[in-house]
Residue, then its C-alpha position, 0 to 999 in steps of 0.5 A: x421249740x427246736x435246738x441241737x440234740x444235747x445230753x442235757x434236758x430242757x431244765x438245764x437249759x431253760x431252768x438253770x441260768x435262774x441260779x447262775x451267770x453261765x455254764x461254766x459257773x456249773x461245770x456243765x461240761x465236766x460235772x453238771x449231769x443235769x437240772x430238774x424240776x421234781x425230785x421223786x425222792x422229796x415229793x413234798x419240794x414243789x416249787x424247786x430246783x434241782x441239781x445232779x452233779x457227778x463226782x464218779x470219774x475220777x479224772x475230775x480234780x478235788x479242787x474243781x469239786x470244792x470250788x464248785x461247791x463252796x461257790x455254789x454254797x457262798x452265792x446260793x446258800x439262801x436258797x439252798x433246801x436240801x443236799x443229798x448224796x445218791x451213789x457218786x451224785x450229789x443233788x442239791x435242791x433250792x428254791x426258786x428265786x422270786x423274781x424268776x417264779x413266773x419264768x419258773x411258772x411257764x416252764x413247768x405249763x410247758x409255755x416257753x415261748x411265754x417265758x418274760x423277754x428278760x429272762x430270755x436274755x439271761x438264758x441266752x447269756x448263759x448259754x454264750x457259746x455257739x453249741x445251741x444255735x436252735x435256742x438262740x434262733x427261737x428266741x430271737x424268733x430269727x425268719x431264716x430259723x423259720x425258713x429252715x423249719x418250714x424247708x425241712x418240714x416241707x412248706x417251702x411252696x407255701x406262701x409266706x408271711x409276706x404275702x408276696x411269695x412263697x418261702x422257697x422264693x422269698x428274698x427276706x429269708x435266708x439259710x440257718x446254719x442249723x442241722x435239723x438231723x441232729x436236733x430235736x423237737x420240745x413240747x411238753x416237759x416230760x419225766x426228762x425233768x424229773x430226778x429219780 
């Protein structure tokens, strides 16, 4: 998979719309660090979802922090499992919600173009706004994502899918406005996902 590098991992955008409506639901801009699947202080927690989030910068109002936190503890408390403080984080672990085992599954094998059609949907929803183009053209399997990629890996003289042309040639492709320089490429997950 193919998105705009972010400071967030893969979890967060791929993991965490099974908890909630949207970003904002999470302070993902201001106090959201990031999601984890693993966290290596609770070893026994398979099978969960983590949250880190900082509360160091004290431009962040007490009243964000304490909606924040009784939002996430009124619409999640059956699923909550454990709460930490680590330094100026605190981490929240919860279980997986059951209809999203499955997507939750699929993730972990690193298969996420496996994830249910769904679901995929839900992670669009979350992720609304315009700051992940890449995520959106993957899963929407958009032909001119596919054009970029095959330009900027430099495929374009091969022949296309249609058969008819090459890619560079082909009128049903047209740009995607994506930056592939500033973009990253995911395979499997890694240590990225795991809380330390």
């Amino acid at each position: 998979m193919i998105k705009q590098k972010s400071s967030k991992n893969k979890s967060s955008f791929l993991v965490l719309p099974m908890l909630g409506p949207d970003q904002k639901y999470f302070e993902w801009s201001t106090l959201l660090v990031n999601c984890y699947v693993q966290d290596n202080t609770h070893l026994k927690l398979l099978n969960h979802i983590f949250l880190e989030f900082d509360y160091s910068n004290s431009e962040y109002d007490v009243a964000i922090i304490s909606e924040l936190e009784n939002r996430i503890f009124n619409d999640l408390s059956e699923l909550l499992e454990v709460k930490y403080q680590k330094d100026d984080s605190m981490i929240l672990g919860f279980n997986v919600p059951k209809e999203y085992q499955s997507d939750y599954d699929w993730f972990r094998y690193s298969k996420y173009s496996k994830l249910s059609p769904t679901y995929k949907n839900k992670v669009l929803q979350f992720h609304s706004d315009e700051s992940v183009p890449g995520l959106i053209g993957i899963f929407q399997r958009s032909k001119t994502m596919l054009r970029n990629i095959h330009k900027n890996l430099g495929c374009m003289n091969e022949v296309c899918k249609c058969n008819h042309s090459t890619y560079l040639n082909c009128s049903k492709f047209n740009n995607f406005d994506f930056d592939f320089s500033k973009s990253e490429v995911w395979g499997a997950i890694d240590d990225k996902e795991f809380l330390k």
